[in-house]
Structures are given as structure tokens and as C-alpha cells.
N, CA, C and O of each residue as an XYZ file, in Angstrom:
496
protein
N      -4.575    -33.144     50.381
C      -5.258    -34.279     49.791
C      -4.864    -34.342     48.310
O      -4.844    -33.345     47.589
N      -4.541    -35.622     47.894
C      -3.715    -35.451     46.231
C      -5.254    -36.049     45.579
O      -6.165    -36.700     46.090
N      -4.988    -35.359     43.913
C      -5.922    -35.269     43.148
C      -6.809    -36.902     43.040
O      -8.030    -37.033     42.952
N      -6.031    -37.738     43.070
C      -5.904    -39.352     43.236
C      -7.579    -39.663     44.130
O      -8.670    -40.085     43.746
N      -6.986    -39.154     45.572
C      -7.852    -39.385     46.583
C      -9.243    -38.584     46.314
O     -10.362    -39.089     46.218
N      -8.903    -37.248     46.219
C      -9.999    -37.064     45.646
C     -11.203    -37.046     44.518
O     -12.415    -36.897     44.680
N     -10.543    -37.221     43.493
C     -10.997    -38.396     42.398
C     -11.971    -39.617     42.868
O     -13.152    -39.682     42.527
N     -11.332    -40.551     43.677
C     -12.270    -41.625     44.053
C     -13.054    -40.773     45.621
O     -13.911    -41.610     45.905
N     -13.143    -40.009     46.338
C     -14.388    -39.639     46.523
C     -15.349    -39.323     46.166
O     -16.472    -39.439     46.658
N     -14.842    -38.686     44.844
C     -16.239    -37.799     43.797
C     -16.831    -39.150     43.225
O     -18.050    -39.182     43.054
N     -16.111    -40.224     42.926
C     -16.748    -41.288     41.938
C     -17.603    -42.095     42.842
O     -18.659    -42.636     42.514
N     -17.056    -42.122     43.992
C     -17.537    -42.560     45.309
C     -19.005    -42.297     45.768
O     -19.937    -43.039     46.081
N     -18.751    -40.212     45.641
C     -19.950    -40.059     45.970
C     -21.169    -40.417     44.863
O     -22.211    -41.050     45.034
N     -20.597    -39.723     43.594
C     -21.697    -39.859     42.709
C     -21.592    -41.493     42.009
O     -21.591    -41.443     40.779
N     -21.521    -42.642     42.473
C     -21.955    -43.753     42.351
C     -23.081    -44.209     43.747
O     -23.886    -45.134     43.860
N     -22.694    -43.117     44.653
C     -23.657    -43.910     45.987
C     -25.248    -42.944     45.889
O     -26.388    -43.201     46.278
N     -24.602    -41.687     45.131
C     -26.136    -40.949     44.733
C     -26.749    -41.708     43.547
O     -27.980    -41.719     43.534
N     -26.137    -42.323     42.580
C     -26.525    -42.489     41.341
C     -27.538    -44.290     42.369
O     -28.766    -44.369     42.356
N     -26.992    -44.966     42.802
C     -27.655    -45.316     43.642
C     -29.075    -45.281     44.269
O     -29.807    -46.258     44.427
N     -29.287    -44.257     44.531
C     -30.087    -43.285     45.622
C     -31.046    -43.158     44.443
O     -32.109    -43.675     44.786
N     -31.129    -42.624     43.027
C     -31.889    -42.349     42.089
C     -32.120    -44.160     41.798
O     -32.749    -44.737     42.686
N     -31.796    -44.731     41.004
C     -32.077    -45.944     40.792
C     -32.882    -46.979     41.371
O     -33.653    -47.767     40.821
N     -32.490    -46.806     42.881
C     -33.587    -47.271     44.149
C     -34.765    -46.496     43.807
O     -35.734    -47.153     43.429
N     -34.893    -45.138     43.866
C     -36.321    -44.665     44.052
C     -37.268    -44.822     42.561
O     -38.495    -44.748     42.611
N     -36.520    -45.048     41.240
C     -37.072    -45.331     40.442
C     -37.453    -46.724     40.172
O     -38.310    -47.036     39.344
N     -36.684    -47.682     41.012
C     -37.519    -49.021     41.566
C     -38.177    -49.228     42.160
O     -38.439    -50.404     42.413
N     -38.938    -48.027     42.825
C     -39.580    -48.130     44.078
C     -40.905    -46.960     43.466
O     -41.858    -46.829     44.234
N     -40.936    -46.355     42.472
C     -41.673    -45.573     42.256
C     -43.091    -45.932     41.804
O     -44.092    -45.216     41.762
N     -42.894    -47.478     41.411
C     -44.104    -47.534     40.575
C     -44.809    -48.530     41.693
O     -45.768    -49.185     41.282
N     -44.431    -48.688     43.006
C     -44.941    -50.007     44.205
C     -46.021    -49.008     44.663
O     -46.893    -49.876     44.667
N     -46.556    -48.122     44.974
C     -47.135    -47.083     45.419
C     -47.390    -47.122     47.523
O     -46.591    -47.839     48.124
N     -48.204    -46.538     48.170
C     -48.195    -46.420     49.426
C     -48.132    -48.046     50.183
O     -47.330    -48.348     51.066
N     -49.335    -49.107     49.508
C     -49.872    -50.390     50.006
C     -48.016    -50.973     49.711
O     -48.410    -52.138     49.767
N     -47.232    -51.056     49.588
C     -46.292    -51.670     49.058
C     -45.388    -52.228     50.574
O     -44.652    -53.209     50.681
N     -45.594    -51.674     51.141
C     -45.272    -52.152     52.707
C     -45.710    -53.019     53.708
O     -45.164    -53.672     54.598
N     -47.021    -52.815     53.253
C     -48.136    -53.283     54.257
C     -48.265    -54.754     53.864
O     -48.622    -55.228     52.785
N     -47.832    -55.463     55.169
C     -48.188    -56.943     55.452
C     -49.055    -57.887     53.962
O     -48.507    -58.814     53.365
N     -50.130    -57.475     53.711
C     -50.636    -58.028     53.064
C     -50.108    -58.397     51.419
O     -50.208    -59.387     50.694
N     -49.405    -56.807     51.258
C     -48.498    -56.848     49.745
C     -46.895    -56.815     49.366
O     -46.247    -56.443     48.388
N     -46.556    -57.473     50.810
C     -44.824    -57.885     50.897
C     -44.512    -58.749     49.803
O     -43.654    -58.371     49.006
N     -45.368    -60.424     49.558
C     -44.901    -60.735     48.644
C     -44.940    -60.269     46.900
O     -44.277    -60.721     45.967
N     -45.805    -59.387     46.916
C     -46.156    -59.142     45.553
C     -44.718    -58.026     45.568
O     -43.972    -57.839     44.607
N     -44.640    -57.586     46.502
C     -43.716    -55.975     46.727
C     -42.136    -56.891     45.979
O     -41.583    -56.513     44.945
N     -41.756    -57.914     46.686
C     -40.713    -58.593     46.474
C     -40.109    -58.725     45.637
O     -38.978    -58.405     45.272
N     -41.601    -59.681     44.980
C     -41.645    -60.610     43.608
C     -41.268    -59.278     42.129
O     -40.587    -59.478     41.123
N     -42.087    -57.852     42.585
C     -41.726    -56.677     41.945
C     -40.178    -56.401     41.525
O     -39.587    -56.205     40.463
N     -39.797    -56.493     43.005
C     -38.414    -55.684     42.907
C     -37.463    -56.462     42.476
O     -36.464    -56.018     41.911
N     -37.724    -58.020     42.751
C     -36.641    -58.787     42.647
C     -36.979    -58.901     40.992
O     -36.510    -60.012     40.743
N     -37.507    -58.399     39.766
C     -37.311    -58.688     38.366
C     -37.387    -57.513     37.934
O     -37.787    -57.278     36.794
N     -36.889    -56.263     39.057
C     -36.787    -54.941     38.767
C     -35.230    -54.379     37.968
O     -34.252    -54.115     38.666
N     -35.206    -54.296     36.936
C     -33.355    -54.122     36.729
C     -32.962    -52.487     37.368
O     -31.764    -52.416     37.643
N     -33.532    -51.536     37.572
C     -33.166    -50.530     38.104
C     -32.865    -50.939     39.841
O     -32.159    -50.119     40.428
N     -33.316    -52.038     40.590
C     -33.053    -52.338     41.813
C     -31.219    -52.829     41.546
O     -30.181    -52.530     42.136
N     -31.486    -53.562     40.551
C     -30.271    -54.463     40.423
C     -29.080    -53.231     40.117
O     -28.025    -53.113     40.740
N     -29.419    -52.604     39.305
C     -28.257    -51.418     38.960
C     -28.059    -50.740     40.074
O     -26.897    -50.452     40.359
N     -29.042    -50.370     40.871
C     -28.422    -49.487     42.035
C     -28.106    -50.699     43.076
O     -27.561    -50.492     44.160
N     -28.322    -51.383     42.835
C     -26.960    -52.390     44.273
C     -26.057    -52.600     43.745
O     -25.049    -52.888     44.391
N     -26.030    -52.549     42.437
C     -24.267    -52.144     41.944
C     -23.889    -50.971     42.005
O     -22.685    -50.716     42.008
N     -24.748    -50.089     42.061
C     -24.043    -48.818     42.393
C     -22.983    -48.782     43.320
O     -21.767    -48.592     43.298
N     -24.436    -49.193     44.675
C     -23.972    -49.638     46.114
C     -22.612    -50.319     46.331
O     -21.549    -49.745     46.564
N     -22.760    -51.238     46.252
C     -21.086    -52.359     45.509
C     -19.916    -51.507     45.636
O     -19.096    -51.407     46.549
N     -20.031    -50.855     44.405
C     -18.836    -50.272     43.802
C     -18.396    -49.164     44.444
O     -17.242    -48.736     44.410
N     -19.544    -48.580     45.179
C     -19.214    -47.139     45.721
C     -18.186    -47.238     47.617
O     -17.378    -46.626     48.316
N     -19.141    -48.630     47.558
C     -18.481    -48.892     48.749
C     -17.206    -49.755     48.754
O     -16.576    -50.153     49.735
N     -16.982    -49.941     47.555
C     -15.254    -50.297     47.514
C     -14.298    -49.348     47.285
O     -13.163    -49.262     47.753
N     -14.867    -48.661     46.531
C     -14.087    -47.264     46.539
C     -13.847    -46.225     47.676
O     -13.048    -45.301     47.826
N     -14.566    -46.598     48.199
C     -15.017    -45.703     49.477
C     -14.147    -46.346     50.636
O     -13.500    -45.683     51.447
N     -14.223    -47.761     50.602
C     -12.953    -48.232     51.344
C     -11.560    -47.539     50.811
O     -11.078    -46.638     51.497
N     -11.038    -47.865     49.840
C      -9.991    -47.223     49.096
C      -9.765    -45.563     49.767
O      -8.667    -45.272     50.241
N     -10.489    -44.913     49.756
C     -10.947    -43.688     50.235
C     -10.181    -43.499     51.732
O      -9.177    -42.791     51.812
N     -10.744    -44.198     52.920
C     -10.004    -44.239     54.443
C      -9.617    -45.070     54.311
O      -9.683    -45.818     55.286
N      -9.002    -45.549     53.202
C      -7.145    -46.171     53.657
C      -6.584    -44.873     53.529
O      -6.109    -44.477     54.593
N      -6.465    -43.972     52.451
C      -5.686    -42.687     52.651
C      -5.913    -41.862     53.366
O      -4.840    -41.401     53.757
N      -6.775    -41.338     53.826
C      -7.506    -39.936     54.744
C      -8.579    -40.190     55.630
O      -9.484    -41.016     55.512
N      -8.333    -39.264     56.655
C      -9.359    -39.306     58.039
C     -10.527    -39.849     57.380
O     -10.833    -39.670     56.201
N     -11.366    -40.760     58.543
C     -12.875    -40.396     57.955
C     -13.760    -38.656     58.290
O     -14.832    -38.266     57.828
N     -13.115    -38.170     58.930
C     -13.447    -36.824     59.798
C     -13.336    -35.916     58.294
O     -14.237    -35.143     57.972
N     -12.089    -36.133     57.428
C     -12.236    -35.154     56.513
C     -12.999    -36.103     55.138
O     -13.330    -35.539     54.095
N     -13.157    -37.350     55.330
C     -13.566    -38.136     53.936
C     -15.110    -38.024     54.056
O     -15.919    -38.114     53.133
N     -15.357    -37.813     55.351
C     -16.833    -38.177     55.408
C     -17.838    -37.055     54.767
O     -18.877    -37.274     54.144
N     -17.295    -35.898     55.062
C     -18.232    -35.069     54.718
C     -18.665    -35.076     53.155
O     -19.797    -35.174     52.681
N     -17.586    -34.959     52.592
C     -17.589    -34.892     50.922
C     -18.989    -35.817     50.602
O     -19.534    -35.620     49.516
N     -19.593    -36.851     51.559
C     -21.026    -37.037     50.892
C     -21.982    -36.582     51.112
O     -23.087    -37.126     51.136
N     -21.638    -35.232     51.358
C     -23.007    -33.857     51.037
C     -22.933    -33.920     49.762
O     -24.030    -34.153     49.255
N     -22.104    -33.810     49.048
C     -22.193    -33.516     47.651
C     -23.588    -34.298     46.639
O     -24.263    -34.070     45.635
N     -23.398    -35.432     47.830
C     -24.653    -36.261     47.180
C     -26.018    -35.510     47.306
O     -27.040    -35.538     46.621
N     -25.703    -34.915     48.291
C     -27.489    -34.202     48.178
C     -27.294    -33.078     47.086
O     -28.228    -33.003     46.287
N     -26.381    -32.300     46.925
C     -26.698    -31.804     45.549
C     -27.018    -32.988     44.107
O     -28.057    -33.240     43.496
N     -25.805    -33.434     43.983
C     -26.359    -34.641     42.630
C     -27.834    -35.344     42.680
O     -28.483    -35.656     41.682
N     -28.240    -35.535     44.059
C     -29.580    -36.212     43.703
C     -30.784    -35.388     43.261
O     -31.525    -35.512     42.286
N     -30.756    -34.253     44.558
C     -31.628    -33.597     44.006
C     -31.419    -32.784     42.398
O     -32.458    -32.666     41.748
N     -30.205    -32.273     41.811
C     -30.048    -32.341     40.131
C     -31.297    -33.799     39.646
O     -32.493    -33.957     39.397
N     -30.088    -34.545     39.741
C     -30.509    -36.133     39.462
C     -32.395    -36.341     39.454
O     -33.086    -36.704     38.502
N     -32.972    -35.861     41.246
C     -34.453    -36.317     41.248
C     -35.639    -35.025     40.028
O     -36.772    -35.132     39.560
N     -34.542    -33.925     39.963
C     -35.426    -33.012     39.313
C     -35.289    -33.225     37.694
O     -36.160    -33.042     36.844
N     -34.050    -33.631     37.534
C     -33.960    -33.843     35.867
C     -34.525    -35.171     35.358
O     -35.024    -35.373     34.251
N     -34.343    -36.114     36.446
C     -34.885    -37.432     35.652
C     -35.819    -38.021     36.149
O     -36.387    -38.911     35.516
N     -36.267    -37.608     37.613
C     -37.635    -38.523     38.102
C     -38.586    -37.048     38.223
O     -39.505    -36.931     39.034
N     -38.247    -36.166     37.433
C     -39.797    -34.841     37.929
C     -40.150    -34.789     39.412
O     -41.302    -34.733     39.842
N     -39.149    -34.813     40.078
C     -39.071    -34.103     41.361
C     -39.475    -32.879     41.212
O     -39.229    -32.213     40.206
N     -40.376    -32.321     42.570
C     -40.214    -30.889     42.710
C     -39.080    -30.400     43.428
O     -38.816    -30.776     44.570
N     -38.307    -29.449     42.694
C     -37.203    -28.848     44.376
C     -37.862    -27.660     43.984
O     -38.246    -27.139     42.937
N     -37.856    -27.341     45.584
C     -37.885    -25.572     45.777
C     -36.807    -24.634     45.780
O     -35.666    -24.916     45.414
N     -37.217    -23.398     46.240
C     -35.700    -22.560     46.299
C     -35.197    -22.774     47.841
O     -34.002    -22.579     48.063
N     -36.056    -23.166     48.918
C     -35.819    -23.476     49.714
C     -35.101    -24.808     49.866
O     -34.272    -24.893     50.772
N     -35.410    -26.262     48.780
C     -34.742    -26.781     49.174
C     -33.068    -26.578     48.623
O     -32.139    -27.257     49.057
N     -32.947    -25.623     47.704
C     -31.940    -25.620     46.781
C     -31.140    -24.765     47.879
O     -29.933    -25.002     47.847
N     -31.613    -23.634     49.041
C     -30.741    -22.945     49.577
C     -30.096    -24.045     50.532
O     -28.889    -23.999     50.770
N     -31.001    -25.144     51.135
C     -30.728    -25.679     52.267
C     -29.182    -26.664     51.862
O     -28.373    -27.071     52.695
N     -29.117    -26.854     50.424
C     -28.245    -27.666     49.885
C     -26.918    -26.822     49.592
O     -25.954    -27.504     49.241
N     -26.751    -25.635     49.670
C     -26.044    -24.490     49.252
C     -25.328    -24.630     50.296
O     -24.146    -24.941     50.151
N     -26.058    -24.367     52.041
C     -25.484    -24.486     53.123
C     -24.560    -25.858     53.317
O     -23.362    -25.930     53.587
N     -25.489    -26.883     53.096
C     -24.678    -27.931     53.374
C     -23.090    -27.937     52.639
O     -21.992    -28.213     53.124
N     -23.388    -27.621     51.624
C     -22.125    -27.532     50.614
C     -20.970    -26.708     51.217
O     -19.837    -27.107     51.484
N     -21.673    -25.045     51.429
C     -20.843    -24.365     52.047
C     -19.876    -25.157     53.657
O     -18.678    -25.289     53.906
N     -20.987    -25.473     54.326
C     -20.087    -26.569     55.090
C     -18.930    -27.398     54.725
O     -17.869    -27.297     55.342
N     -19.085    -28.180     53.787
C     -18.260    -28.918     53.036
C     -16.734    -28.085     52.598
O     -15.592    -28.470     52.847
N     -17.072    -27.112     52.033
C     -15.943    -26.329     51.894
C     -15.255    -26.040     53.046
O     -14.033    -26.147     53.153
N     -15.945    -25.704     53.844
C     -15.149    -25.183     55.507
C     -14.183    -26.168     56.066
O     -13.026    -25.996     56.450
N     -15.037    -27.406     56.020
C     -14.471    -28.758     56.433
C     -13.148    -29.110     55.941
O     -12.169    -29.283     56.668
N     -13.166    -29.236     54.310
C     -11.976    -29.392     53.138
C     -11.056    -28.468     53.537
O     -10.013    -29.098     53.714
N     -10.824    -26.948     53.849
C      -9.856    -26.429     54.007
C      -9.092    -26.874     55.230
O      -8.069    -26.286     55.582
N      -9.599    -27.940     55.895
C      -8.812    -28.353     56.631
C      -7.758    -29.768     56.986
O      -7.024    -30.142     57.902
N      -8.269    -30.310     55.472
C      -7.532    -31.097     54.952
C      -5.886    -30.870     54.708
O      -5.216    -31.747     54.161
């Protein structure tokens, strides 16, 4: 895999996590009722003059053009995995900037996934 390709996976991934944070900080302040039938339109009217909604569907956007770019060169079998990486960046991401709790448990469970990831890549 040349440095190229992998380059736009990493930007790939961490634009579709950076994403993932942006959504939930648009979504953080709607609380449980924010679903429920009765407070759809208020929920809407919220999100749609939310600019953190708007930034993460550009995240979205961009990540998924790149990400096309991505399997034009390489399997999806070996492209796909590389978005574990996102569960490390978010959870970084949910603990440094939205005061997430992670545990050590969830930090081992992310270790594994990763370690996977590596297994996968050497077979690129």
C-alpha cells in the first residue's frame, strides 16, 4: 500500500470520526424527550440552526469522497478495516472535548480492535 493511499485513509478516517464528535455535540444539548413524537418539530427547528450539525455533514461529505478515492486503489477487505482507528480518535476526541467517561475497560477493548487492524494491514 503506497504512502499516498494511506494518507487519504487516515484523513478519511479522522474526518468521519471528527464527524461522529460534532454530531454528538449537536445532539448533546436536545436531551432524552428529543425523539418523542411530541418534540420532533422543536428537535428539528434545533438542529437545523445548529452549526456543529452543519460541520459534521461536512465532515461526512468530505470523508466520503475521499473514501471513494480510497477503493479506487485497494480492496475494500483491506480499506475497510482501517476505520477502527476511528474508535480510538473518538473516544481521545469524546474524553478530551465532550467529558466523556472512558474506562480502562473501554480503552483495552479499543487496543484489541486496533491490534486487529494491524493483523489485517500486514496483509496488504
Amino acid at each position: 500500500m503506497s504512502w499516498i493511499t494511506l494518507s487519504l485513509i487516515l484523513i478519511s478516517v479522522l474526518l468521519n470520526a471528527s464527524a461522529q464528535v460534532f454530531l454528538r455535540k449537536a445532539a448533546s444539548g436536545l436531551g432524552y424527550q428529543a425523539m418523542q413524537l411530541d418534540h420532533l418539530v422543536a428537535t428539528f427547528t434545533a438542529l437545523a440552526i445548529n452549526p456543529f450539525l452543519l460541520i459534521g455533514m461536512c465532515c461526512y461529505v468530505l470523508s466520503i469522497g475521499i473514501w471513494i478515492g480510497v477503493l479506487a486503489r485497494i480492496e475494500v477487505s483491506i480499506a475497510y478495516p482501517f476505520l477502527s482507528i476511528g474508535y480510538l480518535v473518538v473516544m481521545a476526541a469524546g474524553f478530551f472535548f465532550l467529558g466523556e467517561n472512558v474506562t480502562l475497560l473501554r480503552v483495552a477493548g479499543v487496543i484489541l480492535i486496533c491490534a486487529g487492524l494491524i493483523c489485517i494491514s500486514q496483509s496488504a
